[in-house]
Structures are given as C-alpha cells and as structure tokens.
DSSP file (Angstrom, degrees, kcal/mol; ACC not computed):
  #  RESIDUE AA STRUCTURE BP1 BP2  ACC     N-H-->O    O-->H-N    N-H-->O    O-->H-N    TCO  KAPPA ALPHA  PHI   PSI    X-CA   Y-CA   Z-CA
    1    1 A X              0   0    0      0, 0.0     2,-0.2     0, 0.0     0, 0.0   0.000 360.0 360.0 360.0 120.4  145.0  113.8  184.3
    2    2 A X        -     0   0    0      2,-0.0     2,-0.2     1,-0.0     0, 0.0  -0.703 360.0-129.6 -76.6 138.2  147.5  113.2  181.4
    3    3 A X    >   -     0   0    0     -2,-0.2     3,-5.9     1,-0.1     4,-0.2  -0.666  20.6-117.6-109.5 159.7  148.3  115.6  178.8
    4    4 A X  G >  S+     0   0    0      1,-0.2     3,-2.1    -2,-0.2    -1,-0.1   0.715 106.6  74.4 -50.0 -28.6  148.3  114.9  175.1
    5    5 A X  G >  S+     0   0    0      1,-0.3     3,-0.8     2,-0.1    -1,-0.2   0.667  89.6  62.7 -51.7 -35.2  152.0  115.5  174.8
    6    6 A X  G <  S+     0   0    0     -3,-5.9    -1,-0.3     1,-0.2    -2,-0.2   0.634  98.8  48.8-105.2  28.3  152.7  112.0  176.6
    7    7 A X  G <  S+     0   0    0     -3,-2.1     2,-0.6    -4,-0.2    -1,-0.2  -0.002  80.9 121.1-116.9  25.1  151.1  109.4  174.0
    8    8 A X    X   -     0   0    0     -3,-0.8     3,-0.5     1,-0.2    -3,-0.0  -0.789  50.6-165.9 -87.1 130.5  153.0  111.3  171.3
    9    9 A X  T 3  S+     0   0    0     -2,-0.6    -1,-0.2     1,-0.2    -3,-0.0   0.952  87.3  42.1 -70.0 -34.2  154.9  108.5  170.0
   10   10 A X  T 3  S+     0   0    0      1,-0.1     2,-0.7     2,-0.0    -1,-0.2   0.047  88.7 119.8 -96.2  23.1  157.5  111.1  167.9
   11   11 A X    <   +     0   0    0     -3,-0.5     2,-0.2    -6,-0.1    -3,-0.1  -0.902  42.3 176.2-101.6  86.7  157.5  113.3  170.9
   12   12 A X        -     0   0    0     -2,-0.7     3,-0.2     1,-0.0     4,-0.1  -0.505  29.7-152.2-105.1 146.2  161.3  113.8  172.6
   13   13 A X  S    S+     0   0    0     -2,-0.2    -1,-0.0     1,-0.2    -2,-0.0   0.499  74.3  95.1 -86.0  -7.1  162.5  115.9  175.5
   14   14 A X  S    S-     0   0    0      1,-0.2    -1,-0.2     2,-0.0     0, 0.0   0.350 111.0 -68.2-102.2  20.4  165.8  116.2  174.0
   15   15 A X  S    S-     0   0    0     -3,-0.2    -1,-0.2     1,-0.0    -2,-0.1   0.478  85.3 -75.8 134.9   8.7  166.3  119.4  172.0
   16   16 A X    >   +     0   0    0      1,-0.1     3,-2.8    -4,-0.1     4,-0.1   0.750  67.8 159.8 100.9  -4.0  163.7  118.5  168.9
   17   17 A X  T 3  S+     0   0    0      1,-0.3    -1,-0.1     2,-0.1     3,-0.0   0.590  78.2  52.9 -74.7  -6.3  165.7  116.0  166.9
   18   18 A X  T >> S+     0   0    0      1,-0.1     3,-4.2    -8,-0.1     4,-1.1   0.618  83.7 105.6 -96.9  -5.0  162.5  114.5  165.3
   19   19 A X  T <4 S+     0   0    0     -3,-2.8     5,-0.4     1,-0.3     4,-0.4   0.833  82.8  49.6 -52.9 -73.0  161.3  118.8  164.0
   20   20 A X  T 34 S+     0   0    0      3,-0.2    -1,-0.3    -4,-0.1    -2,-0.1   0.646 105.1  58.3 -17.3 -39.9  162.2  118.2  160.4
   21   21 A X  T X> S+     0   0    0     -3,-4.2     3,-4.9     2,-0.1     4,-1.5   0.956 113.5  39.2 -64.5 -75.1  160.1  114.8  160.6
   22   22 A X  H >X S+     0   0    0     -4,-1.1     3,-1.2     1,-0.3     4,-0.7   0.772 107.5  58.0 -59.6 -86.3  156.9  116.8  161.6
   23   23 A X  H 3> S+     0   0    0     -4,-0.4     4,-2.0     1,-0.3    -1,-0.3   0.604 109.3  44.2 -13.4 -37.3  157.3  119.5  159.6
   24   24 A X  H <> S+     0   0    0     -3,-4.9     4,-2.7    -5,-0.4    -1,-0.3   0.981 116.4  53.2 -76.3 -43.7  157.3  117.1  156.6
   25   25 A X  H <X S+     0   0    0     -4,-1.5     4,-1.4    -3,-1.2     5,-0.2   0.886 112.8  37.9  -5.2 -74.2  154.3  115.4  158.4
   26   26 A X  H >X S+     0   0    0     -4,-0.7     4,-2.0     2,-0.2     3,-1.7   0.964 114.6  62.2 -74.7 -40.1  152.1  118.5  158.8
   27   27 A X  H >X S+     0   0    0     -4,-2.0     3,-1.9     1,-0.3     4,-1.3   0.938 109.9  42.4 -37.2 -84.5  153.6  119.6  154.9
   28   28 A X  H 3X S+     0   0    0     -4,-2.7     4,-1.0     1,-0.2    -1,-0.3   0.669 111.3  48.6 -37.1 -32.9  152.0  116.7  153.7
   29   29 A X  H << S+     0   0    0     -3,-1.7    -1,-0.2    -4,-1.4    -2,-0.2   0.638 117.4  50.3 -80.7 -20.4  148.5  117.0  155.8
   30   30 A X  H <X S+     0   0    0     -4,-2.0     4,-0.9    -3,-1.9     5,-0.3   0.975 106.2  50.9 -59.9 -78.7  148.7  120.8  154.3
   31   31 A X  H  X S+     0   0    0     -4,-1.3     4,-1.9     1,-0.2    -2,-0.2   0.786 115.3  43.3 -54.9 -53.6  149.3  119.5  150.6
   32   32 A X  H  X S+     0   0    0     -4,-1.0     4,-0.5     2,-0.2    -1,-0.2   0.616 109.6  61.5-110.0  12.2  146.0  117.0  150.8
   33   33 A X  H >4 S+     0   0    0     -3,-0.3     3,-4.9    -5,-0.2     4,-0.4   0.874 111.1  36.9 -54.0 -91.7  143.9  119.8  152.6
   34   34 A X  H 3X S+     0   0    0     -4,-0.9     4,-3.7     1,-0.3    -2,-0.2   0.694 112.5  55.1 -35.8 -46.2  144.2  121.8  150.0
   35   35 A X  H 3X S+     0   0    0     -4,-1.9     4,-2.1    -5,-0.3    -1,-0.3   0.876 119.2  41.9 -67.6 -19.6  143.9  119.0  147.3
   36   36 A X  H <X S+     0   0    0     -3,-4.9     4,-2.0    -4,-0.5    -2,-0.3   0.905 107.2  53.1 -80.7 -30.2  140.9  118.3  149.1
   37   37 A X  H  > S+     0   0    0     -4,-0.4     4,-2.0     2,-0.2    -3,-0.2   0.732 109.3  57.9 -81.3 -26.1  139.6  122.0  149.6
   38   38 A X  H >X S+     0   0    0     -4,-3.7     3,-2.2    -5,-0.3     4,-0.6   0.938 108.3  47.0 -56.0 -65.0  140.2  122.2  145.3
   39   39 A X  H >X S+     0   0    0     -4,-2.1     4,-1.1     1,-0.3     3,-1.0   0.691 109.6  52.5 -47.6 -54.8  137.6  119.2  144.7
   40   40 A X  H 3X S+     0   0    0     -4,-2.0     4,-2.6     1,-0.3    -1,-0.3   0.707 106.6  45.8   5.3 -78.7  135.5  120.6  146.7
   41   41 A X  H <X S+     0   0    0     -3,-2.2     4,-2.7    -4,-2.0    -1,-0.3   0.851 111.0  61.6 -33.5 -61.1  135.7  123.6  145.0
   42   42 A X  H <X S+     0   0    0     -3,-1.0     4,-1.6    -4,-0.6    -2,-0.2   0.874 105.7  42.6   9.4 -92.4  135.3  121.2  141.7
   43   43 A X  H  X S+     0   0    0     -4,-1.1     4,-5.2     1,-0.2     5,-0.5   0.940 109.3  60.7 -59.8 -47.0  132.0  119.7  142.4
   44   44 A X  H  X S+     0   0    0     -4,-2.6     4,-3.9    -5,-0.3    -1,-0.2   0.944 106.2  42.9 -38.8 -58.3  130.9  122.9  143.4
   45   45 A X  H  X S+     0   0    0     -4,-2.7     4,-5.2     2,-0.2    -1,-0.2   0.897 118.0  51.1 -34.6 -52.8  131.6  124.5  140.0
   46   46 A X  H  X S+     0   0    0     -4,-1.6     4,-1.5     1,-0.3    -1,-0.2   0.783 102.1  58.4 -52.5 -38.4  130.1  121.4  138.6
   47   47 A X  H  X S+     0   0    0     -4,-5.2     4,-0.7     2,-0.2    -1,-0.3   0.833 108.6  39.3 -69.1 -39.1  127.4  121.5  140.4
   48   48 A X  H  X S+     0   0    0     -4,-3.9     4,-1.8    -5,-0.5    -2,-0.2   0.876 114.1  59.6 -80.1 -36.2  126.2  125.0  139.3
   49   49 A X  H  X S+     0   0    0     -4,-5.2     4,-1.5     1,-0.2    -2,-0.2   0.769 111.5  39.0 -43.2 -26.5  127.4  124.1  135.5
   50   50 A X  H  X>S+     0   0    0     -4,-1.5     5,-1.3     2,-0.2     4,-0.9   0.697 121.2  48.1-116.6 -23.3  125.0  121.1  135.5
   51   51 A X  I  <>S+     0   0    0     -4,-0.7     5,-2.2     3,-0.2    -2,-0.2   0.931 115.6  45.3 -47.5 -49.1  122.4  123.7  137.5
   52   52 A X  I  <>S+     0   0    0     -4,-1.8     5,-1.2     1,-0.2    -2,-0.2   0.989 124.2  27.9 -82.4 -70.4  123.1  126.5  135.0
   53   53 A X  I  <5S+     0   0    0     -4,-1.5    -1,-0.2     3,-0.1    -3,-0.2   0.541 127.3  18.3 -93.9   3.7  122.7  124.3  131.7
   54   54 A X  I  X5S+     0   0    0     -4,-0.9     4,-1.2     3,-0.1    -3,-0.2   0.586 125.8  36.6-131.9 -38.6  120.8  121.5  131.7
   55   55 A X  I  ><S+     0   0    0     -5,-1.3     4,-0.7     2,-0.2     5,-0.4   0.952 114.2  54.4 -58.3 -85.9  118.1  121.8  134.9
   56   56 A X  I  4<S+     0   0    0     -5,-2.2    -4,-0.1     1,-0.2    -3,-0.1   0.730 114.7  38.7 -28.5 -64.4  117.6  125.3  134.8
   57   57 A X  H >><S+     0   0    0     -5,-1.2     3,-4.0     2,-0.2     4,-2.5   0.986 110.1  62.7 -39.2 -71.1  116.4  125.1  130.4
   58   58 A X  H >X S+     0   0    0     -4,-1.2     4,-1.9     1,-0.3     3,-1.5   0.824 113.4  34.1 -43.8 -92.0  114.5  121.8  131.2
   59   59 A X  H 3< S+     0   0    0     -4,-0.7    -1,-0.3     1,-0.2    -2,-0.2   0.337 112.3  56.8 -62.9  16.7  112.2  124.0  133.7
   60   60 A X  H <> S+     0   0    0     -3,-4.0     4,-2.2    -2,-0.6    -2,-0.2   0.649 111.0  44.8-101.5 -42.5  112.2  126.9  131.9
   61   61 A X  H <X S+     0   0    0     -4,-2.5     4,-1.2    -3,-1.5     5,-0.2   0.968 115.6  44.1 -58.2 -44.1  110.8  124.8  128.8
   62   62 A X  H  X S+     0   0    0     -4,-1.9     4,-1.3    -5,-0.3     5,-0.2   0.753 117.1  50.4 -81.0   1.4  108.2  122.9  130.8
   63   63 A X  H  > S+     0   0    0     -5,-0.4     4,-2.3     3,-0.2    -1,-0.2   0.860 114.9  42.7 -67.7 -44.9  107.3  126.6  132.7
   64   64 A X  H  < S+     0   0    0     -4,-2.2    -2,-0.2     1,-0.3    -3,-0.1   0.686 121.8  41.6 -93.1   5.7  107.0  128.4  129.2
   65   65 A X  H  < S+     0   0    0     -4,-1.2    -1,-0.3    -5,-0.2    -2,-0.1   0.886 124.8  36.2 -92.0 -32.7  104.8  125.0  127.6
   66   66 A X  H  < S+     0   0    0     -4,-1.3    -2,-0.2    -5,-0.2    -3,-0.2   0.763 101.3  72.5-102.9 -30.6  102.6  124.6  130.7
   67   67 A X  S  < S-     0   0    0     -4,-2.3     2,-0.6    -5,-0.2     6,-0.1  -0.331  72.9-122.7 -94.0 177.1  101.8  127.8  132.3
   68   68 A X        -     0   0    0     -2,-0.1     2,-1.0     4,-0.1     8,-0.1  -0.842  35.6-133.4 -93.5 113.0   99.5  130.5  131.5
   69   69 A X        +     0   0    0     -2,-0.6     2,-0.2    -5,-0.1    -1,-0.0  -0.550  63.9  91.9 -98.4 111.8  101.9  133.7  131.3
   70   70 A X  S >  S-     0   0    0     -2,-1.0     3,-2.0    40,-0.1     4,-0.3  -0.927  93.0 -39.3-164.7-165.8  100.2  136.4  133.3
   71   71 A X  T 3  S+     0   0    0      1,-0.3     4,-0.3    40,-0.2     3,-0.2   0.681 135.2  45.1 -37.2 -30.1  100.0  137.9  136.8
   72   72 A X  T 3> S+     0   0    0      1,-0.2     4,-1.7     2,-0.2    -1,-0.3   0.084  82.1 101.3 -95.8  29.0  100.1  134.5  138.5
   73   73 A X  H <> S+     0   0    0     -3,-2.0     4,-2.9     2,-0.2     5,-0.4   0.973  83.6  46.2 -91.7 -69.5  103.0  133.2  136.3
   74   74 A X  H >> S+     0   0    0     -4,-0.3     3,-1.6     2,-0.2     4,-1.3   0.795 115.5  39.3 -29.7 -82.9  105.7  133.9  139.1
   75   75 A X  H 3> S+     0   0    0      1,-0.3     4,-7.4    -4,-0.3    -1,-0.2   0.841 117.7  50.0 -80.6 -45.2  104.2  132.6  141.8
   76   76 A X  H 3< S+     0   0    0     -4,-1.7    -1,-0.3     1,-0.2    -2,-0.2   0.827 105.4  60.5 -68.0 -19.4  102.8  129.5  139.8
   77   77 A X  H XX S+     0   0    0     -4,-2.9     4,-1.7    -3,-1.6     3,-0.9   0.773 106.0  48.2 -81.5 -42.9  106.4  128.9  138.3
   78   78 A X  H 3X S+     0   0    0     -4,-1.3     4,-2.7    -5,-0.4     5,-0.3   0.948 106.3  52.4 -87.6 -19.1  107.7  128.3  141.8
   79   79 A X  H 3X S+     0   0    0     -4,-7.4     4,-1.2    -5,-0.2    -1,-0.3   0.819 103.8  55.1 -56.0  -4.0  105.2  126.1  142.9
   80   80 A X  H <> S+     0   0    0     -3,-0.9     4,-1.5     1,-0.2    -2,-0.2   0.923 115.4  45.6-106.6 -42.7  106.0  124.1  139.7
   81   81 A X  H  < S+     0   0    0     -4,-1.7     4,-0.4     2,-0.2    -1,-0.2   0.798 108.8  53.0 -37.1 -41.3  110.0  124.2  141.3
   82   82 A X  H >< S+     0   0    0     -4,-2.7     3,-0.9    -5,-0.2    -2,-0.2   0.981 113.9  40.0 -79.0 -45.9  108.9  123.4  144.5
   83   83 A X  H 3< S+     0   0    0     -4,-1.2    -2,-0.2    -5,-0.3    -1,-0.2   0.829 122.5  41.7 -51.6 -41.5  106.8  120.0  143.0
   84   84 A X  T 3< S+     0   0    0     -4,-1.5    -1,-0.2     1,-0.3    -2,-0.2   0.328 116.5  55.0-116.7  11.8  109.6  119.0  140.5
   85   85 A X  S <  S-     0   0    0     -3,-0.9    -1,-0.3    -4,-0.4     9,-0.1  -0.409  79.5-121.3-145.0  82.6  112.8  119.8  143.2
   86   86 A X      > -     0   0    0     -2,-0.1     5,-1.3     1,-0.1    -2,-0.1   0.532  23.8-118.7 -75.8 175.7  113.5  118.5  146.8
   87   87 A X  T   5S+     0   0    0      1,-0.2     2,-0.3     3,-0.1    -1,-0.1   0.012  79.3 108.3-104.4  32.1  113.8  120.9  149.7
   88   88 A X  T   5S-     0   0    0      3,-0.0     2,-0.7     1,-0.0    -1,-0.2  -0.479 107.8 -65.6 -94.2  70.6  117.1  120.0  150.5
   89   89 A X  T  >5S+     0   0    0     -2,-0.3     4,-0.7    -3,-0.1     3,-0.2  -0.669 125.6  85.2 103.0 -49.6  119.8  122.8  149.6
   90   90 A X  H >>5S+     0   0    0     -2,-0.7     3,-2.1     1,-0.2     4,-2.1   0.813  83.6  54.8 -29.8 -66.9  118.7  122.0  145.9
   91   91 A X  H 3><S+     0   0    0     -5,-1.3     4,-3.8     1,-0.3     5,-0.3   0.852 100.2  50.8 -52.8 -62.5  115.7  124.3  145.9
   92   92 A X  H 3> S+     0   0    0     -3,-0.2     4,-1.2     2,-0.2    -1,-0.3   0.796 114.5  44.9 -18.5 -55.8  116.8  127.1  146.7
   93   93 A X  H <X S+     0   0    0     -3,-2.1     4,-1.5    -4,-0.7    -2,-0.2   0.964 111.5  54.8 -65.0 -57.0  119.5  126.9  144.1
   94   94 A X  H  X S+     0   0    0     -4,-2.1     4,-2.1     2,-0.2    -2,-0.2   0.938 107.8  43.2 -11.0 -82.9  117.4  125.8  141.8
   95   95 A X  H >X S+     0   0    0     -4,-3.8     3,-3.5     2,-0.2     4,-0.6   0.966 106.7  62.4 -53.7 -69.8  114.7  128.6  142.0
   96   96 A X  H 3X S+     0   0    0     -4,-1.2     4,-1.5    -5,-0.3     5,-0.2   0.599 111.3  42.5 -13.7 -86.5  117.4  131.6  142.2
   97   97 A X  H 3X S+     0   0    0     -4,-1.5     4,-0.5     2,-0.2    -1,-0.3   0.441 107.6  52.3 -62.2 -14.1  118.4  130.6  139.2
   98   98 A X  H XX S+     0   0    0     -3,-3.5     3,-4.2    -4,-2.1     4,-0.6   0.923 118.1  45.1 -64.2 -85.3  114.9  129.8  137.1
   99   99 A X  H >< S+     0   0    0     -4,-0.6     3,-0.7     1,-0.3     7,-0.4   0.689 113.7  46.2 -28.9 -43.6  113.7  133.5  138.2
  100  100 A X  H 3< S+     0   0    0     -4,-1.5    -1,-0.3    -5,-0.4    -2,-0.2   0.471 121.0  36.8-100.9  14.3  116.8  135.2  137.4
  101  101 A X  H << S+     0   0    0     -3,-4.2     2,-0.3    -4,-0.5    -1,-0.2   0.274  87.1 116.9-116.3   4.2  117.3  133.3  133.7
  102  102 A X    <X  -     0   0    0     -3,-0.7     4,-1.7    -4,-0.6     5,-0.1  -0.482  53.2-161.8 -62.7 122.8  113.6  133.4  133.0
  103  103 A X  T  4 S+     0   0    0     -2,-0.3     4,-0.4     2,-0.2    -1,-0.1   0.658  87.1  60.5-103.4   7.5  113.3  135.4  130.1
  104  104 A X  T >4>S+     0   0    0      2,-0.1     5,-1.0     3,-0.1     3,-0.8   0.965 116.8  34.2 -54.0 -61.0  109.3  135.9  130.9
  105  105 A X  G >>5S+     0   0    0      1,-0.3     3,-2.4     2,-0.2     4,-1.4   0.986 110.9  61.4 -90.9 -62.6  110.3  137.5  134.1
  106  106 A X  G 3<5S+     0   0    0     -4,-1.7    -1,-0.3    -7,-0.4    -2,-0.1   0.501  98.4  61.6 -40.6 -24.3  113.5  139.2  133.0
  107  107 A X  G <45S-     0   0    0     -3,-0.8    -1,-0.3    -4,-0.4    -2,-0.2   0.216 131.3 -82.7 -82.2  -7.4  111.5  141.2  130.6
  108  108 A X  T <45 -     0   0    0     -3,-2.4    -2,-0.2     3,-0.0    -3,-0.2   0.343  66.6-105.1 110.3  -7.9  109.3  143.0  133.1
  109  109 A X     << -     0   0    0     -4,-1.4   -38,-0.1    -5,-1.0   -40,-0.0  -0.197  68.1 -22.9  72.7 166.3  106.6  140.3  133.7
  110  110 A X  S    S-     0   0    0      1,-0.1   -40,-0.1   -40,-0.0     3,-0.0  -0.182  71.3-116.1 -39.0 124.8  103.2  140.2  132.4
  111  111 A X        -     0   0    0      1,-0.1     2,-0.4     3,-0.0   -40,-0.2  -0.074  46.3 -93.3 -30.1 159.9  101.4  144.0  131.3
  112  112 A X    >   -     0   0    0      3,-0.2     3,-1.5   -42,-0.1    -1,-0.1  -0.926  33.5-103.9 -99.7 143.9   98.7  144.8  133.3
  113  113 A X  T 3  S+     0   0    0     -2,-0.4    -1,-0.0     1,-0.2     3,-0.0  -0.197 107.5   9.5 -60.2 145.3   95.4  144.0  132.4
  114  114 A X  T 3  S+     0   0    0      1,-0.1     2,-0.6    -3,-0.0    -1,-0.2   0.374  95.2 132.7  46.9   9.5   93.6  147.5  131.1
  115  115 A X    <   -     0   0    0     -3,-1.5    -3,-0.2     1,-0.0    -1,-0.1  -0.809  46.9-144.4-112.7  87.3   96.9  149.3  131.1
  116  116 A X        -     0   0    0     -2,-0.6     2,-0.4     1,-0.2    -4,-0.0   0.063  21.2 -97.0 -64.6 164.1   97.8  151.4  128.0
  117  117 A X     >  -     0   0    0      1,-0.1     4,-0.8     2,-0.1     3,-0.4  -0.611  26.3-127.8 -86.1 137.6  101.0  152.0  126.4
  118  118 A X  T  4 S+     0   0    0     -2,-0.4     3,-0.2     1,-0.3    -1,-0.1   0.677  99.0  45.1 -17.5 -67.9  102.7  154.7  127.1
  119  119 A X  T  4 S+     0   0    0      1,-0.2    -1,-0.3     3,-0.0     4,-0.1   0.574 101.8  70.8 -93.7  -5.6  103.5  156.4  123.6
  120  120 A X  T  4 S+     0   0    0     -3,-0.4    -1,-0.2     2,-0.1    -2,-0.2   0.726  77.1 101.0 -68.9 -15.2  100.0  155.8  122.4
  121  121 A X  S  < S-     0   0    0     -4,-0.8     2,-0.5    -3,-0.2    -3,-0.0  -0.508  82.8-114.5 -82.2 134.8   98.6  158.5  124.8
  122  122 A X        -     0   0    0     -2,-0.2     2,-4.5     1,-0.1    -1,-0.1  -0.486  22.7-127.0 -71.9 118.1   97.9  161.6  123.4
  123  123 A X    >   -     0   0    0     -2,-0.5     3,-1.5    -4,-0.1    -1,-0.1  -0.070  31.9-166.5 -71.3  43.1  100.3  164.3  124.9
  124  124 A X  T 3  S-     0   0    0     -2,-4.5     6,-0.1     1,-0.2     7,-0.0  -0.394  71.4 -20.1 -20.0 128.0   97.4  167.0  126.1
  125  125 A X  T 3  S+     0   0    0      6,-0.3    -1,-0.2     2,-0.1     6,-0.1   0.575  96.4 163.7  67.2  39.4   99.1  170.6  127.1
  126  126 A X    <   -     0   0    0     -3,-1.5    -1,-0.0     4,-0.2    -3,-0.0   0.270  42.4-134.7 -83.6-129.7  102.4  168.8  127.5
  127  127 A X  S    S+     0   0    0      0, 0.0    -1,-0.1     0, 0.0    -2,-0.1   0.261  90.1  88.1-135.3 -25.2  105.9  170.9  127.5
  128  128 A X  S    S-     0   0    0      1,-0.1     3,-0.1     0, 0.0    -2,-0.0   0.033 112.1 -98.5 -41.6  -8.5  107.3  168.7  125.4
  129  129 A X  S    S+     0   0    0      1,-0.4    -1,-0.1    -6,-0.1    -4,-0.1   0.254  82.1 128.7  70.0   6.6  106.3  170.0  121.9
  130  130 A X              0   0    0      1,-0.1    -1,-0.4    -6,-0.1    -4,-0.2  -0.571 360.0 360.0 -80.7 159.1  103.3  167.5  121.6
  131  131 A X              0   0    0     -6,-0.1    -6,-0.3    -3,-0.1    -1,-0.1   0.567 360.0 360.0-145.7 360.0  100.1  168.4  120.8
C-alpha cells in the first residue's frame, strides 16, 4: 500500500527546500476560500434582500386582496404560500417571513366573534374607582 506522501511531485526528503513554495500554495488556496466563503455570504444576503422586498409585499398584497381576514386567515394565508412557492428550502423562508411581516397577524389577528371590548364593560364593585 502506498502512502500519499510518494506521488507528491513537490515532495523532498532533503531538509524542506521547497516549504516556502507550499506555504505560498496553501496562502493562495486560503485567499480564494475565503473569496469564495464572502460570495457565498453575498448571495445569501441577496437572497433574503430580494425575499424581504419584493416576494414577501407581492404576497402580502395578493393575501390582504384575496382572503377573507378572520379566524381562518392564518392558516388560509399559508396554504396560499404553499400553492404560489416550491418546497424546496424556498418555503420555508418564504413563509417565516409573510407571518412575521404581516401586518394582519402582527396586530393580534382577527377579534373574536361575540367578544366585547374591554373598556366598554361596565366596572361593577371594581377597586378601581369605577362605578
């Protein structure tokens, strides 16, 4: 069995002489890691800018034209994400962000049906100074 060490072409017994070469070598494989690990990074950014501001509005208008908003508004708002967004890594991204920029659902969601407000109710025997 041969080890990798003897079909290194730049690979000397004698004391190193080439160490300066590799070092500049691996410097350089270092240098377009890193240029690679920025774009990366890049697209990513991009990717959630072009999520953030133009996807994310687009289905937030056709949510707030096409649906009914009341208890089923959630649930009916991701099926309308799941229809209009494939299920590969997209969706997921996608949806987070519809729910948590929705300004339906940020607001508390639909009242409940039969469910008075609060400061309309007459303060009976309260402690409060009402009476």
């Amino acid at each position: 069995m041969s080890s990798i060490n003897e079909h290194a072409v730049f690979w000397t017994q004698d004391g190193h002489p080439h160490r300066e070469l590799e070092e500049e070598i691996v410097g350089r494989m270092i240098t377009h890691l890193e240029a690679q690990v920025f774009e990366e990074k890049k697209w990513h950014w991009d990717r959630l800018h072009h999520i953030k501001t133009n996807i994310v509005p687009y289905i937030l208008d056709m949510a707030h034209r096409d649906l009914e908003f009341n208890e089923t508004y959630e649930e009916e708002l991701k099926r309308m994400v799941k229809e209009l967004v494939p299920p590969y890594g997209l969706r997921r991204m996608v949806l987070t962000r519809v729910l948590a920029t929705d300004p339906w659902l940020v607001a508390g969601g639909p009242a409940l049906p039969n469910v008075g407000d609060v400061a309309v109710a007459a303060c009976g025997g309260c402690s409060f100074g009402g009476r």
